[in-house]
C-alpha positions in Angstrom: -14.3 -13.4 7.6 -13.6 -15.1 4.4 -10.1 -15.9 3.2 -9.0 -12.5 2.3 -12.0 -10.5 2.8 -13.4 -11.2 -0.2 -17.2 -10.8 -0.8 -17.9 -10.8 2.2 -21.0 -9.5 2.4 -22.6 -11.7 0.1 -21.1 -14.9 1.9 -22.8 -13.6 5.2 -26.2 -13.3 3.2 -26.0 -16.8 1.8 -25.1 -17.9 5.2 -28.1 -16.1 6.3 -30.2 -17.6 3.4 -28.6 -21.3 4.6 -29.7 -20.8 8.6 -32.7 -23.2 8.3 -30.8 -26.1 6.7 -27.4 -25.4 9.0 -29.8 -25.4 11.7 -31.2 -29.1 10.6 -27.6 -30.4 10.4 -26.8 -29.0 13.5 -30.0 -30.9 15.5 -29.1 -34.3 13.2 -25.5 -34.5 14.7 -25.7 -33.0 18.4 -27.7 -34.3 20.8 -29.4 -31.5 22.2 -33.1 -30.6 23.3 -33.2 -27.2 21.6 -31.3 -26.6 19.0 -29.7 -23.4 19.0 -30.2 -20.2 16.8 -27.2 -20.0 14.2 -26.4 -16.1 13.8 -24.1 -15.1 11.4 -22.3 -12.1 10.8 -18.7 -10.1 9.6 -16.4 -10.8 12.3 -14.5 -7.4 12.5 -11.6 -8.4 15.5 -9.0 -8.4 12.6 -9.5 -4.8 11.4 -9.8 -3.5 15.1 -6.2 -5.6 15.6 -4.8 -3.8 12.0 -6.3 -0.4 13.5 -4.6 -0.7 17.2 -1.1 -1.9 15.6 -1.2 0.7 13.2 -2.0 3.0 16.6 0.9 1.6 18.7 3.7 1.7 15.9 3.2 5.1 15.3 6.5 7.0 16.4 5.2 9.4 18.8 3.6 5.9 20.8 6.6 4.1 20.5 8.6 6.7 22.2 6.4 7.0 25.1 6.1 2.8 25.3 9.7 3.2 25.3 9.7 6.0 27.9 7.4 4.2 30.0 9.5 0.7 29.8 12.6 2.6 30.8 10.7 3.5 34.1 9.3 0.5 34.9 13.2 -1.1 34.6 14.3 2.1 36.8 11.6 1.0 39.2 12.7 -2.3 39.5 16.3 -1.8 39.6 15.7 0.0 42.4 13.2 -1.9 44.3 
């Protein structure tokens, strides 16, 4: 993902548009007997992060994380 998301879609293409010569570099400097396919694409793992905090510090999820913590230090107090 580029620094702040910014054109993002166009960087991918032009990384697309650059696989051959990446590809070139990539044989020149490691020593390898196939060179591997470069794929490039959006890397989304910071949106699903946003979307699943956003999820867990809702109030109605906090409460039952606190619930649920309470138990577990119940539990173990008397285990």
């Amino acid at each position: 993902m580029p620094l702040g998301g910014a054109n993002a879609t166009e960087i991918v293409a032009g990384l697309k548009r650059s696989t051959p010569f990446l590809k070139r570099l990539v044989a020149c400097e490691v020593a390898l007997r196939y060179t591997p396919n470069l794929i490039f694409q959006l890397d989304l793992s910071f949106d699903q992060a946003d979307r699943i905090a956003a999820l867990l510090a809702r109030p109605e999820i906090e409460r039952d994380l606190r619930r649920r913590a309470a138990r577990a230090e119940d539990h173990d107090d008397a285990g």
